[in-house]
N, C-alpha and C positions, 0 to 999 in steps of 0.2 A: 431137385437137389443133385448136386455132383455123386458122383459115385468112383469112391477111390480105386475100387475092382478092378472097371471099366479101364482107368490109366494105367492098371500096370498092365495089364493085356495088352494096352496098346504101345507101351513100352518095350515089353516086349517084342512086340512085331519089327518095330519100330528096331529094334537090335537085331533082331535076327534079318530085316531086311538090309539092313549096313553090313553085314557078314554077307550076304547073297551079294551086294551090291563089290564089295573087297576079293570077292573069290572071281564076280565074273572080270574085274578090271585086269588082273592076275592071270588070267584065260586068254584075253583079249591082249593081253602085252605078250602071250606065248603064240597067239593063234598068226598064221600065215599067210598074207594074200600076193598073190603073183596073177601080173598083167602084163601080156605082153600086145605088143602094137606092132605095128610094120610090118607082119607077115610074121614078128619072133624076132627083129633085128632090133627091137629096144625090151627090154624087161625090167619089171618094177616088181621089187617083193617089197611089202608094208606091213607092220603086225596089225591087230583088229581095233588101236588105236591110232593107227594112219600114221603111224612111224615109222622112216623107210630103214629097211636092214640093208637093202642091196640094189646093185642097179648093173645090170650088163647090156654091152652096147656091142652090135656086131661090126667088127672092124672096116669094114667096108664102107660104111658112115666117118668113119675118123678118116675125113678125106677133106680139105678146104672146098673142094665143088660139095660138099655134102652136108654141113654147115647148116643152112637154114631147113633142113629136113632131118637134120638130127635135132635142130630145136624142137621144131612141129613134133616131133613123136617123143619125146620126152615130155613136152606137156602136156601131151592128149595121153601117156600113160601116167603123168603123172595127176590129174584131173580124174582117172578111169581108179586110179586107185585106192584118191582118197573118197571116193563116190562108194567103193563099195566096202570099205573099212568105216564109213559113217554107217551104213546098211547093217552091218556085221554088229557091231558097236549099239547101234539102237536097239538091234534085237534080243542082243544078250542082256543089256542092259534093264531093255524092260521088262526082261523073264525073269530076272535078279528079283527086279521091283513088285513083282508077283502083280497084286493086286491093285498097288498102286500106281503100275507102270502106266493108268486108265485114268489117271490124271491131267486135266487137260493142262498142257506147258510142261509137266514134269520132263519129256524130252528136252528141252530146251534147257532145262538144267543141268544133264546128264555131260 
């Protein structure tokens, strides 16, 4: 037989894991990540959902001979940082999801 107890418990959880899940997105749209490449002549800051706030480029790249290596390192920091803002993101994520973050696919939803 059902047991009505058992559902609100889990409804429960189930709320209070939607509030962990709301507080860590809110953390993650505040948290910071900075990447830089080229020795520091390209920089990428993204929050900890891979959205970039800012991008500084060292002027010595703003040269037309400089052009295809200003490309390259723009996308090798931009590749660098959303690699580590998905990392960031997963893990907050699934600390959120406490026990269920041990779901197999529940990443996949996140």
């Amino acid at each position: 037989m059902f047991n009505l107890g058992n559902l609100g418990d889990m409804m429960k959880m189930m709320k209070t894991m939607q509030e962990n899940m709301a507080k860590a997105k809110e953390e993650l749209r505040n948290e910071e990540i900075i990447v830089e490449v080229g020795g520091g002549m390209v920089k990428i800051v993204v929050n900890g959902l891979g959205e970039a706030k800012d991008v500084f480029i060292d002027k010595s790249l703003l040269t037309e001979d400089n052009h295809e290596i200003l490309q390259d390192l723009l996308v090798a920091a931009i590749n660098e940082a959303n690699a580590r803002a998905k990392e960031v993101m997963t893990e907050k994520l699934s600390q959120a999801a406490g026990m269920l973050g041990n779901i197999p696919g529940l990443n996949n939803l996140l």
